[in-house]
FIKOLZA-1660 file (N, C-alpha, C; in steps of 0.1 Angstrom, whole numbers, plus 5000, padded with zeros to 4 digits):
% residues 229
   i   px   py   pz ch aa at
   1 5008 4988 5000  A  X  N
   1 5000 5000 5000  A  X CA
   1 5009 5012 5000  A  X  C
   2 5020 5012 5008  A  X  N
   2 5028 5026 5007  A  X CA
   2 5039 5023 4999  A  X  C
   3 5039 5016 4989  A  X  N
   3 5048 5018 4975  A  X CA
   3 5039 5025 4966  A  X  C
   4 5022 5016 4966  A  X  N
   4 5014 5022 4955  A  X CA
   4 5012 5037 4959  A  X  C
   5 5011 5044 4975  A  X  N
   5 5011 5060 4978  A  X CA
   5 5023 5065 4968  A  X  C
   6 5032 5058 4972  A  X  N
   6 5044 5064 4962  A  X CA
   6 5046 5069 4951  A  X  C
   7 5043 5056 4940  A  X  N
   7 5041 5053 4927  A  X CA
   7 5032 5060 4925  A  X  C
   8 5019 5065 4933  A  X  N
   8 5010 5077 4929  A  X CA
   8 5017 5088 4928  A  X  C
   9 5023 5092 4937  A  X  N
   9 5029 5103 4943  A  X CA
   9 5039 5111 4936  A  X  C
  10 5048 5101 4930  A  X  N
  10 5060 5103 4918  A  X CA
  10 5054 5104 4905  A  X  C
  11 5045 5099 4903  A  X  N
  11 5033 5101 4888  A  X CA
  11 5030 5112 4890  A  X  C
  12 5024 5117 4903  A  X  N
  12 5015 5131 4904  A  X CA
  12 5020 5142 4899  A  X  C
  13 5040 5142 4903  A  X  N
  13 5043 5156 4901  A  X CA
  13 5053 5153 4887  A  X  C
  14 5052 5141 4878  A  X  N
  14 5061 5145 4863  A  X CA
  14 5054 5153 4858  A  X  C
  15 5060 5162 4849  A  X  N
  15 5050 5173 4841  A  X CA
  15 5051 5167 4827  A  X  C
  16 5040 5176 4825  A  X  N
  16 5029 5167 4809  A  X CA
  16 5042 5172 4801  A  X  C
  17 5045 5164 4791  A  X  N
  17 5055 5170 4777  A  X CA
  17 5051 5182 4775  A  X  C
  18 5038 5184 4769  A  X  N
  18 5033 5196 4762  A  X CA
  18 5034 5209 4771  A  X  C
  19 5032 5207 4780  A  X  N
  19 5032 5217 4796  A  X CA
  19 5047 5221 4793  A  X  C
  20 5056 5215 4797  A  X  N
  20 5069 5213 4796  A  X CA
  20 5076 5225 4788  A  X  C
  21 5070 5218 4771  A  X  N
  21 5072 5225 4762  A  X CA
  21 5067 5239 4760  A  X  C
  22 5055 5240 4765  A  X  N
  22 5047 5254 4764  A  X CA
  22 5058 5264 4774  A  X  C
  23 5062 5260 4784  A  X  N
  23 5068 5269 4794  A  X CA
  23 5084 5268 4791  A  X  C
  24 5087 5256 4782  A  X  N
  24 5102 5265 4777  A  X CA
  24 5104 5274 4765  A  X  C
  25 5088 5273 4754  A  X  N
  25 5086 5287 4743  A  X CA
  25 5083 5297 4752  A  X  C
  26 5075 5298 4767  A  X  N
  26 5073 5313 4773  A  X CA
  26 5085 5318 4777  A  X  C
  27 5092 5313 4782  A  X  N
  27 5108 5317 4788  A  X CA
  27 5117 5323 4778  A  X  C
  28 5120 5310 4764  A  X  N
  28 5125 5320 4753  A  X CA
  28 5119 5333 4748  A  X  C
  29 5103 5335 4747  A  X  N
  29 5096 5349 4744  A  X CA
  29 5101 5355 4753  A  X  C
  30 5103 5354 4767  A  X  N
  30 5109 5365 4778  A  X CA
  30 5120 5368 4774  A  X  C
  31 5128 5361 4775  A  X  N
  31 5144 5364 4771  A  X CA
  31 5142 5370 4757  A  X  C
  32 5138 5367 4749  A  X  N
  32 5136 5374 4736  A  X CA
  32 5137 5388 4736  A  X  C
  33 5122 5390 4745  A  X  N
  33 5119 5402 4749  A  X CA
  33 5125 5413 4753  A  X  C
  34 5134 5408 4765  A  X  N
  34 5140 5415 4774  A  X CA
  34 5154 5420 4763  A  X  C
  35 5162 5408 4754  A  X  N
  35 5164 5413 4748  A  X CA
  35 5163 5424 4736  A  X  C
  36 5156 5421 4735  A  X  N
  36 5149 5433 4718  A  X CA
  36 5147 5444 4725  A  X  C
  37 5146 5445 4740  A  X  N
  37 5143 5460 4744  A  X CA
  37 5156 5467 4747  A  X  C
  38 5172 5459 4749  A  X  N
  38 5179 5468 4749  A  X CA
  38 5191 5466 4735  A  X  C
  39 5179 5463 4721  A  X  N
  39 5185 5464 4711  A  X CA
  39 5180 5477 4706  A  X  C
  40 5193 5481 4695  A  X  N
  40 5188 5494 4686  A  X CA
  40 5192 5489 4671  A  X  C
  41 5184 5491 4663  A  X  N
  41 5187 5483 4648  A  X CA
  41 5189 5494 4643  A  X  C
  42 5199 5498 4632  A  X  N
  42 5204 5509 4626  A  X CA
  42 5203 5503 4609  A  X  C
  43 5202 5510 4602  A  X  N
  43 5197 5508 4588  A  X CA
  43 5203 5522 4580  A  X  C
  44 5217 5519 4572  A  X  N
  44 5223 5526 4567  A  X CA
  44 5221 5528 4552  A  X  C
  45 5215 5540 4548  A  X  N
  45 5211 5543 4534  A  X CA
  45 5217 5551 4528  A  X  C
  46 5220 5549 4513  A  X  N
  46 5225 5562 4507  A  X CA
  46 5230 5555 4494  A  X  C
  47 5235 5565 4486  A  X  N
  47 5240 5565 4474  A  X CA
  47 5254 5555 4474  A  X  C
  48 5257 5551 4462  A  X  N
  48 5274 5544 4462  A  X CA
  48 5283 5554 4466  A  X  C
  49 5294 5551 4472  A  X  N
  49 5305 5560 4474  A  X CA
  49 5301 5570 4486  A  X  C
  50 5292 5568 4494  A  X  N
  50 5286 5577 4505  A  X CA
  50 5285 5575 4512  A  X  C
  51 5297 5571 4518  A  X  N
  51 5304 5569 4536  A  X CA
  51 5299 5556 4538  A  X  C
  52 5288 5551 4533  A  X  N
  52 5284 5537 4545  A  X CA
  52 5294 5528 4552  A  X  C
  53 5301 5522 4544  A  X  N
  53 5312 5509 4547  A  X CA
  53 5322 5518 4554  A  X  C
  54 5326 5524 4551  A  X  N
  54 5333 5540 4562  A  X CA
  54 5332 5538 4576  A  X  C
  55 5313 5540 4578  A  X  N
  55 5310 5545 4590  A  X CA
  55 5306 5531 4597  A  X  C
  56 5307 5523 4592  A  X  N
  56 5308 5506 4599  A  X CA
  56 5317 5506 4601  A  X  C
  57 5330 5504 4596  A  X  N
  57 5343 5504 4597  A  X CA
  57 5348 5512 4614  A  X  C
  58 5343 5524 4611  A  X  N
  58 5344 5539 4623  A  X CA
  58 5337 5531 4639  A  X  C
  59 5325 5524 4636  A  X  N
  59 5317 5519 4647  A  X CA
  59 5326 5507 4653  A  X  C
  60 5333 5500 4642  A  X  N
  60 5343 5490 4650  A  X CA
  60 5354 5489 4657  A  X  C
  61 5358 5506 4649  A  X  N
  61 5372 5505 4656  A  X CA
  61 5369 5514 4667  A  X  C
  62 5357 5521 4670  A  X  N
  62 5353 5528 4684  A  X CA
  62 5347 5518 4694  A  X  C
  63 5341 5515 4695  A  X  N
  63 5329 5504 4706  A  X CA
  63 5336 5486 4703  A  X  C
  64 5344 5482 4696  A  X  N
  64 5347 5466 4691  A  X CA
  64 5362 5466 4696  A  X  C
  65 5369 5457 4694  A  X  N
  65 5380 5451 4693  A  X CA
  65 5386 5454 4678  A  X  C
  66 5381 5463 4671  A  X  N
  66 5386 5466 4660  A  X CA
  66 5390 5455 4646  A  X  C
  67 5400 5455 4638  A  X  N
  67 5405 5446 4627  A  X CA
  67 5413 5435 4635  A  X  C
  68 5412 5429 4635  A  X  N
  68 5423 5416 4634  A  X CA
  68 5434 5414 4626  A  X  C
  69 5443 5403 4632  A  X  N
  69 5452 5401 4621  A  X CA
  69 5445 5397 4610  A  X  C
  70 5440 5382 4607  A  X  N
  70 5437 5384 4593  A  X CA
  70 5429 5391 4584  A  X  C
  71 5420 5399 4593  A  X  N
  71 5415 5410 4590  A  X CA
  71 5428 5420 4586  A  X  C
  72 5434 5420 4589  A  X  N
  72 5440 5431 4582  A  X CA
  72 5448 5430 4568  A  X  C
  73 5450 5413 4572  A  X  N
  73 5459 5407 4562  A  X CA
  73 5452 5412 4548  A  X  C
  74 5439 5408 4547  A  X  N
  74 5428 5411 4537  A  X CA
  74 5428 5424 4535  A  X  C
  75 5429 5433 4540  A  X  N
  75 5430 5448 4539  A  X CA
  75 5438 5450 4531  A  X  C
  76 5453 5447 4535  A  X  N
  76 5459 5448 4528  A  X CA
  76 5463 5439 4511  A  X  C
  77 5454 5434 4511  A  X  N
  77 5450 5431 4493  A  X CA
  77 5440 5441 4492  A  X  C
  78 5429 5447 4495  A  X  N
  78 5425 5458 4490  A  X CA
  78 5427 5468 4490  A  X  C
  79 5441 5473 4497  A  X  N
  79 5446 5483 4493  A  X CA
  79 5456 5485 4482  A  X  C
  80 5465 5473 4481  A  X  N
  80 5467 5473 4468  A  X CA
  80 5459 5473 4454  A  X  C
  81 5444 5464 4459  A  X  N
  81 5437 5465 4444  A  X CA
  81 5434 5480 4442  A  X  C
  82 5428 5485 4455  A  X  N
  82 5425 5505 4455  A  X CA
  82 5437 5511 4444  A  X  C
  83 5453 5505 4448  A  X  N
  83 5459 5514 4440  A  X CA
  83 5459 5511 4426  A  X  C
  84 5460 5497 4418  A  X  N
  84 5455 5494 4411  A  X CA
  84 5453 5501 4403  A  X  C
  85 5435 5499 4410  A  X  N
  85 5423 5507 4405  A  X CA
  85 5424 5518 4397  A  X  C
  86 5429 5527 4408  A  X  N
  86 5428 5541 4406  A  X CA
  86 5437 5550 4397  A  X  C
  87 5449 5539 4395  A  X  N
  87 5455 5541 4383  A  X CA
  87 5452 5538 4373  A  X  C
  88 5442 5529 4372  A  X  N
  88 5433 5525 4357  A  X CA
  88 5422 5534 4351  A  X  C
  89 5419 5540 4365  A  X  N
  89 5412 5552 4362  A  X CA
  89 5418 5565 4361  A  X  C
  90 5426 5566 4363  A  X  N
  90 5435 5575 4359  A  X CA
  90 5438 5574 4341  A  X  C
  91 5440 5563 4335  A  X  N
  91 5447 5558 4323  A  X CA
  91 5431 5560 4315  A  X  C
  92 5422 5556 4321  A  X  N
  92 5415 5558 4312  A  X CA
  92 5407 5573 4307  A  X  C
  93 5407 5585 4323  A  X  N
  93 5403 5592 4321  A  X CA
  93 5413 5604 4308  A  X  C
  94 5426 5599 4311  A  X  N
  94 5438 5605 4299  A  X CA
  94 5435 5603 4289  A  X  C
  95 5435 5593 4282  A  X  N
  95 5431 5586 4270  A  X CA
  95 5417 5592 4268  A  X  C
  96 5402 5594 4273  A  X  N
  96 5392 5602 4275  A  X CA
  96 5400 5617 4273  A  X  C
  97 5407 5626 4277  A  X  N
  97 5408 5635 4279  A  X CA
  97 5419 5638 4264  A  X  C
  98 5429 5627 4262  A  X  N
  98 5434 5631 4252  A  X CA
  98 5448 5636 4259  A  X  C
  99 5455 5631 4270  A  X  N
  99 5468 5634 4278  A  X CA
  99 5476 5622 4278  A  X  C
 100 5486 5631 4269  A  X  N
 100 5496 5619 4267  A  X CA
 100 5504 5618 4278  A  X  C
 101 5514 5609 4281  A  X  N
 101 5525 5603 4295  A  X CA
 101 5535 5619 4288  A  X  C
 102 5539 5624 4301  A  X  N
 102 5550 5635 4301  A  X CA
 102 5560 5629 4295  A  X  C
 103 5566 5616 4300  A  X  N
 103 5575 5607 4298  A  X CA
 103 5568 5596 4292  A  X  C
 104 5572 5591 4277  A  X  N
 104 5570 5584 4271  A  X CA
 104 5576 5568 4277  A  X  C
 105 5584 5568 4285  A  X  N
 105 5587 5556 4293  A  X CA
 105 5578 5553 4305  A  X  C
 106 5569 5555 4309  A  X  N
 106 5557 5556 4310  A  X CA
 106 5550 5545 4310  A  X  C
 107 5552 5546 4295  A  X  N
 107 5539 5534 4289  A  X CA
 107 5544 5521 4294  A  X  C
 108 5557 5519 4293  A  X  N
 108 5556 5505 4300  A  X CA
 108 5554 5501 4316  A  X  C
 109 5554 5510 4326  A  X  N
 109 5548 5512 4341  A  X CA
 109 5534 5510 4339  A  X  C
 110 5533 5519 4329  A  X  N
 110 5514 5516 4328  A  X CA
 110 5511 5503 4321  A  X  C
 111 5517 5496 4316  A  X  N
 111 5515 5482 4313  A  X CA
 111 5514 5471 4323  A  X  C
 112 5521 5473 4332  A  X  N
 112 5523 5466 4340  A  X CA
 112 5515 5470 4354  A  X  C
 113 5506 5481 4356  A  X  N
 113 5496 5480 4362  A  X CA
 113 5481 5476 4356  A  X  C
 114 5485 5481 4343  A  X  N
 114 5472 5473 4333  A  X CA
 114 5472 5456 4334  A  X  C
 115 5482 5455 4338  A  X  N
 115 5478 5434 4337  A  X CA
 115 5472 5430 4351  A  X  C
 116 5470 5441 4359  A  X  N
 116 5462 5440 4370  A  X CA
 116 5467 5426 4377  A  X  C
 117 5480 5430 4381  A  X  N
 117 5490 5417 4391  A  X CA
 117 5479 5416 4407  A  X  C
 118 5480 5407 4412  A  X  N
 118 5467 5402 4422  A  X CA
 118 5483 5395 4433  A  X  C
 119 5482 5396 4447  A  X  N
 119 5487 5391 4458  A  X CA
 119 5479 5380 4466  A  X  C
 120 5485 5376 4473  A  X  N
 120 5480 5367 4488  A  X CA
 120 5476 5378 4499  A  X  C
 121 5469 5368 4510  A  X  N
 121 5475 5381 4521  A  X CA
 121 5487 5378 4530  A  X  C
 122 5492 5368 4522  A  X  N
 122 5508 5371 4532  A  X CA
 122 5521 5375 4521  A  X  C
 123 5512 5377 4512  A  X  N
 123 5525 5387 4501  A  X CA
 123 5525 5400 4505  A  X  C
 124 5539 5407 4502  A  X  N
 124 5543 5419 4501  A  X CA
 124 5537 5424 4486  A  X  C
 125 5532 5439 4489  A  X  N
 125 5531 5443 4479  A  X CA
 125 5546 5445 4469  A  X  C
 126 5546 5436 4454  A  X  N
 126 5553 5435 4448  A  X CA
 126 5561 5447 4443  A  X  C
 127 5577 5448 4447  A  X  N
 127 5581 5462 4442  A  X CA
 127 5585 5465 4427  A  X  C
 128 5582 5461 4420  A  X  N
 128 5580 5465 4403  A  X CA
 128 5569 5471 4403  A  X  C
 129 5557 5470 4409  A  X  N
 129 5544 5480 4412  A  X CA
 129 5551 5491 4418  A  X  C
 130 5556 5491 4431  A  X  N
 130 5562 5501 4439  A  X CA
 130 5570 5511 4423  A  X  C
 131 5576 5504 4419  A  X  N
 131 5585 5515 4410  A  X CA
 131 5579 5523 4399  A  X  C
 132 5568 5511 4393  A  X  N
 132 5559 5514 4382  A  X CA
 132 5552 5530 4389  A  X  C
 133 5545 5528 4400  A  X  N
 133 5539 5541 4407  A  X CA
 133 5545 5553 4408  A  X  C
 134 5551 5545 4414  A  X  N
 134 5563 5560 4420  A  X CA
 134 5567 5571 4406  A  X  C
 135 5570 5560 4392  A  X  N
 135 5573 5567 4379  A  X CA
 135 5560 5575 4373  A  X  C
 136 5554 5567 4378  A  X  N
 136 5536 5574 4372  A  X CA
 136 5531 5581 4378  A  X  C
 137 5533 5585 4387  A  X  N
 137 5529 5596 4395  A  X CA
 137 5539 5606 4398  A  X  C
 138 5552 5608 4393  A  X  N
 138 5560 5616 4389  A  X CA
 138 5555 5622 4380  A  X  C
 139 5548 5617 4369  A  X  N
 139 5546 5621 4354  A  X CA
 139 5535 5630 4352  A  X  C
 140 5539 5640 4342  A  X  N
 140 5533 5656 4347  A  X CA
 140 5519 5654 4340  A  X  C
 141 5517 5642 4331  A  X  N
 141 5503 5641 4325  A  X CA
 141 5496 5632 4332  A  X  C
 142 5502 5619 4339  A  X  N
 142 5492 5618 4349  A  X CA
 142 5483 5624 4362  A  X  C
 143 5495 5634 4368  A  X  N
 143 5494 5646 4376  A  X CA
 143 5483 5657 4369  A  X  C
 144 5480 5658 4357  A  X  N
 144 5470 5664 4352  A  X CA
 144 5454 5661 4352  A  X  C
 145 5456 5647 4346  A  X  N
 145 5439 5634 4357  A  X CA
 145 5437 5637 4364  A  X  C
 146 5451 5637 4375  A  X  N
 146 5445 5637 4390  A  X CA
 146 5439 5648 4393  A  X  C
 147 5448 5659 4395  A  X  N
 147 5439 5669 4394  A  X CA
 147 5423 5673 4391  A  X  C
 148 5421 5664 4378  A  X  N
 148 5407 5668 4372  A  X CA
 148 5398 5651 4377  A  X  C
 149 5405 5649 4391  A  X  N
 149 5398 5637 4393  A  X CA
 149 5384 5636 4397  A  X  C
 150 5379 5648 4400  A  X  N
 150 5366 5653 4406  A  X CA
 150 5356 5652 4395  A  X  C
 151 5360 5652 4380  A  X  N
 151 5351 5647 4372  A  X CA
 151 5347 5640 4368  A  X  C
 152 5353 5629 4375  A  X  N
 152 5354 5610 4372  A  X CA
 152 5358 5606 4387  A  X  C
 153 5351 5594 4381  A  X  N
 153 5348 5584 4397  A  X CA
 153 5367 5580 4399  A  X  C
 154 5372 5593 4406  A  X  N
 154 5390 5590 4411  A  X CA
 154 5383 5588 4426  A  X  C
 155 5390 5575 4430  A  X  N
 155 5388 5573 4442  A  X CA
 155 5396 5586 4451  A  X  C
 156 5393 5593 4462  A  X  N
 156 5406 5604 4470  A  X CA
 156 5412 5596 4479  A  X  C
 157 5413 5583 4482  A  X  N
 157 5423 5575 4491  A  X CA
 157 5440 5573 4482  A  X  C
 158 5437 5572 4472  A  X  N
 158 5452 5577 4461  A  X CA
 158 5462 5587 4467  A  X  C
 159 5457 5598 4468  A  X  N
 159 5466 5608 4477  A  X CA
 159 5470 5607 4486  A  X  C
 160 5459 5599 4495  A  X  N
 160 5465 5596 4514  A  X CA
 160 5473 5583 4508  A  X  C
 161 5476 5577 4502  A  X  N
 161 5486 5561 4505  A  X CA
 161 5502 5566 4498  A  X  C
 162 5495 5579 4489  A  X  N
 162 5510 5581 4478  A  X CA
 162 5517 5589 4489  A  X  C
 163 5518 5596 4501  A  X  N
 163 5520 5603 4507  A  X CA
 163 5530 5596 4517  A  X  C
 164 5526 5583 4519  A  X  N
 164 5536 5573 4526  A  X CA
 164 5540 5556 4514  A  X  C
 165 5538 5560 4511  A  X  N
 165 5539 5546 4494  A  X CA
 165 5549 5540 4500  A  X  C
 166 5562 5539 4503  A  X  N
 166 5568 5532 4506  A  X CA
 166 5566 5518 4516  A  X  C
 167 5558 5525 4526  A  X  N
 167 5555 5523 4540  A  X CA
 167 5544 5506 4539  A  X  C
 168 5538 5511 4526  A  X  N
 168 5526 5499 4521  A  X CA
 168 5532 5491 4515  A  X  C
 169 5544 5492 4512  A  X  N
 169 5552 5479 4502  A  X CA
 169 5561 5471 4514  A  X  C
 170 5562 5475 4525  A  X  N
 170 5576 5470 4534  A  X CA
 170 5571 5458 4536  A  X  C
 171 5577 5443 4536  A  X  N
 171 5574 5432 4533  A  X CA
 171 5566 5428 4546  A  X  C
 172 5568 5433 4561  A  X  N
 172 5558 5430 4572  A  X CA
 172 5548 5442 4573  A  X  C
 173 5544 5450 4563  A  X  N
 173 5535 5458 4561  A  X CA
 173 5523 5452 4568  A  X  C
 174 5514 5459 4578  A  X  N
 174 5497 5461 4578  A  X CA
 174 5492 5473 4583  A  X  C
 175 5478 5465 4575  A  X  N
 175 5476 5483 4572  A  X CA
 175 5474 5486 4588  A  X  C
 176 5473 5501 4588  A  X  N
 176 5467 5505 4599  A  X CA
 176 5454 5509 4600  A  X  C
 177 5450 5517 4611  A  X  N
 177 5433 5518 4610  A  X CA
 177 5430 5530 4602  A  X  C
 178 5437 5535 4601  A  X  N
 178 5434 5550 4593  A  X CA
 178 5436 5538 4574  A  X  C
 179 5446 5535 4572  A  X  N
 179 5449 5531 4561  A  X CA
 179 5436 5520 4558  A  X  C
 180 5431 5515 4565  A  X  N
 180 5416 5507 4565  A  X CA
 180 5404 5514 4559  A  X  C
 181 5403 5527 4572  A  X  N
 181 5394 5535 4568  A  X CA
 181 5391 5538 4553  A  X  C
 182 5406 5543 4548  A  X  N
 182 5406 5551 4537  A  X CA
 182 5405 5539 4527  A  X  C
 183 5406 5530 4527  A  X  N
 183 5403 5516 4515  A  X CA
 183 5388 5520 4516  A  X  C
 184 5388 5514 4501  A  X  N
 184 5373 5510 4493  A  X CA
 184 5371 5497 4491  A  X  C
 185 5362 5489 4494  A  X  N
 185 5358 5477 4490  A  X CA
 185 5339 5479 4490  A  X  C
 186 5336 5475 4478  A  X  N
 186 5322 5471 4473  A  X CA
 186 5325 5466 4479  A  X  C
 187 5303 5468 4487  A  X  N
 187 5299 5458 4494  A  X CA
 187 5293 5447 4484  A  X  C
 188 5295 5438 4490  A  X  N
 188 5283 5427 4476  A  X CA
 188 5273 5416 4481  A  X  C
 189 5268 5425 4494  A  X  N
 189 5257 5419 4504  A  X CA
 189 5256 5423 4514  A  X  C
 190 5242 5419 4523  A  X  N
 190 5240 5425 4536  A  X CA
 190 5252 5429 4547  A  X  C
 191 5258 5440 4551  A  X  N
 191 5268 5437 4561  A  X CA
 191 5262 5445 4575  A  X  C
 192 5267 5434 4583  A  X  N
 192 5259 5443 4599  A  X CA
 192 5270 5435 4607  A  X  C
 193 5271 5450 4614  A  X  N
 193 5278 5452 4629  A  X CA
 193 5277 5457 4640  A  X  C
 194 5279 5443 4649  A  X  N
 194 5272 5449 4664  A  X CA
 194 5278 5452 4671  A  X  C
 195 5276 5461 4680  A  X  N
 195 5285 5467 4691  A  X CA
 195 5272 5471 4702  A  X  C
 196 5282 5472 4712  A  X  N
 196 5277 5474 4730  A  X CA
 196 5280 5488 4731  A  X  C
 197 5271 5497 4736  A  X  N
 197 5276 5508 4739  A  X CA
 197 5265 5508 4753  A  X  C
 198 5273 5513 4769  A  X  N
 198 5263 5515 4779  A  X CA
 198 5249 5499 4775  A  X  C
 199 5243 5502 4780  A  X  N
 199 5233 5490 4786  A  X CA
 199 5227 5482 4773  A  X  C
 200 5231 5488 4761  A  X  N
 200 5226 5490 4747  A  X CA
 200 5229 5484 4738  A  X  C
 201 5227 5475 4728  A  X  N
 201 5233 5464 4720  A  X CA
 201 5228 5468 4706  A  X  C
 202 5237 5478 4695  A  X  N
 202 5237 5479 4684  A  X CA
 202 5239 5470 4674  A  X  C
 203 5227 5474 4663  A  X  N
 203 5229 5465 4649  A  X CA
 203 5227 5472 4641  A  X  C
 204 5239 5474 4635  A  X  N
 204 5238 5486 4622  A  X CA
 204 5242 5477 4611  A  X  C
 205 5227 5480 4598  A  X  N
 205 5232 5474 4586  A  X CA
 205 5232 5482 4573  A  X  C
 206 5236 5477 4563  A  X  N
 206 5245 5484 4553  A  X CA
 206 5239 5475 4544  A  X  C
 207 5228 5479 4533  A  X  N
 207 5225 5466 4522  A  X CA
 207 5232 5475 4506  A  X  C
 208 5235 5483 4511  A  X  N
 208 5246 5488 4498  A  X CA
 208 5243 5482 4486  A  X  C
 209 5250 5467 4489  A  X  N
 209 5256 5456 4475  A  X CA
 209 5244 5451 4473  A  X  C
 210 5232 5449 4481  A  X  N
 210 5222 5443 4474  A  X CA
 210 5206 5453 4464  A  X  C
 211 5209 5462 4461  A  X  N
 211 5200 5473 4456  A  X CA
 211 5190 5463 4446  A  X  C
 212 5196 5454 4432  A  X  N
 212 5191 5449 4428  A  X CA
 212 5182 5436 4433  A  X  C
 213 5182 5432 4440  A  X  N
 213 5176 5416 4446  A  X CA
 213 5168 5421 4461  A  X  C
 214 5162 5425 4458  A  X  N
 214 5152 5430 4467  A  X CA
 214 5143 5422 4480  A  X  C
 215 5140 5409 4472  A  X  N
 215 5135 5402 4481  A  X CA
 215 5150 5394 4488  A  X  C
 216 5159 5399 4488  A  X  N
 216 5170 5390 4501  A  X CA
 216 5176 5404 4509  A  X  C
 217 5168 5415 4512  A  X  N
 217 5170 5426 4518  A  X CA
 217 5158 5435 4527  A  X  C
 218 5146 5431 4519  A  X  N
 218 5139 5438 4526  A  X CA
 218 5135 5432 4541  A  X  C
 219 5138 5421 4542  A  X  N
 219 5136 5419 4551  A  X CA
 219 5143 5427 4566  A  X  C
 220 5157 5434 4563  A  X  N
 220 5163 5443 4569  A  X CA
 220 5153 5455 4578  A  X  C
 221 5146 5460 4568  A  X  N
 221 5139 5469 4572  A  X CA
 221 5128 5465 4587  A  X  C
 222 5128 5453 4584  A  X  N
 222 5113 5450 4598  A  X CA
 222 5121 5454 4610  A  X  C
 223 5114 5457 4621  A  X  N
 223 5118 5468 4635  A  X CA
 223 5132 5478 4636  A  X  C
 224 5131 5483 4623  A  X  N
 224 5140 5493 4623  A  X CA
 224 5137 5503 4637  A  X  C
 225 5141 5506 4641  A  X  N
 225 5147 5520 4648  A  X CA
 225 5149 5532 4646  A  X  C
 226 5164 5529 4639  A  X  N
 226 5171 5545 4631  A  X CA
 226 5173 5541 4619  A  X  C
 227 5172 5552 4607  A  X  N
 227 5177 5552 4598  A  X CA
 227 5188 5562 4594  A  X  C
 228 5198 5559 4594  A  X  N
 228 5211 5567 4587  A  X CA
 228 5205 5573 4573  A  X  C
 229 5206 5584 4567  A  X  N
 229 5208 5582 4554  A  X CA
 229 5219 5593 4551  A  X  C
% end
């Protein structure tokens, strides 16, 4: 008789599965809750070339632990592709403009940034680029592009890297946070970064790279907050 009290007794208090279940979905909605109240969702808008990737960048290295090493390592291939770049835009707006190389020896430096050479991120930026630059940006017709770079998409990070150019080629080169900043990299998808500030848990996103595909972005917008634009 006082086994079967027992056996009742130990049945009385297991809880139903469904019970169970119902009260571990109400606990996650709490927690949910409590979270989403000391979130802020940030939603960065604007034209190409108009600070966004900038001002993500600016939020990480204030409130985060900033770049990492291999984070930087990768920086530093896009800052070489930036220079690259910007020399191709340079070559084309001449040729557009009708400005020949000051120095006709020239043309072969500009050849050899035209084959658009590509690195690792544990290469040194290659010094036949280093020399090719340094000649081409000597050269009083490329110096005339630049100048009129405001009428063509000239990236302005060209000036801040030619100013220390050496410094980006030295074989244990990385970049630093300013030399980060000032890189360009297209976005080519959603990017969001969160940071803590005071009791407060930021998520700022950036759908830049997805303008065309609409349905893999709008979803971004549900419980916005702030919008940057």
């Amino acid at each position: 008789m006082a086994i079967a009290k027992i056996m009742c007794f130990g049945n009385g208090n297991k809880e139903d599965p469904d019970t169970k279940k119902s009260k571990e979905i109400e606990k996650q909605l709490r927690e949910d809750q409590r979270r989403m109240q000391k979130e802020v969702k940030l939603l960065l808008l604007g034209a190409g070339e108009s600070g966004k990737s900038t001002v993500l960048k600016q939020m990480r290295l204030i409130h985060t632990k900033g770049f990492q090493l291999p984070e930087r390592k990768q920086w530093k291939v896009t800052i070489f592709q930036n220079l690259l770049h910007a020399f191709q835009v340079v070559f084309g707006a001449m040729e557009e403009q009708e400005v020949d190389f000051a120095d006709s020896g020239n043309i072969r430096f500009a050849e050899i940034v035209a084959a658009d050479p590509e690195i690792g991120q544990d290469d040194p930026m290659p010094m036949d680029c280093l020399n090719a630059f340094k000649s081409l940006w000597r050269d009083q017709g490329v110096q005339l592009a630049i100048k009129k770079g405001n009428e063509y998409a000239l990236h302005d990070n060209l000036t801040y890297y030619f100013a220390d150019v050496d410094r980006l080629f030295a074989k244990d080169y990385l970049p630093s946070d300013q030399d980060i900043l000032r890189a360009r990299l297209r976005t080519t998808g959603i990017s969001e970064t969160i940071f803590d500030t005071g009791n407060l848990t930021y998520r700022m996103f950036d759908v830049g790279g997805q303008r065309s595909e609409r349905k893999k972005w709008i979803h971004v917008f549900d419980n916005v907050q702030v919008v940057l634009f």
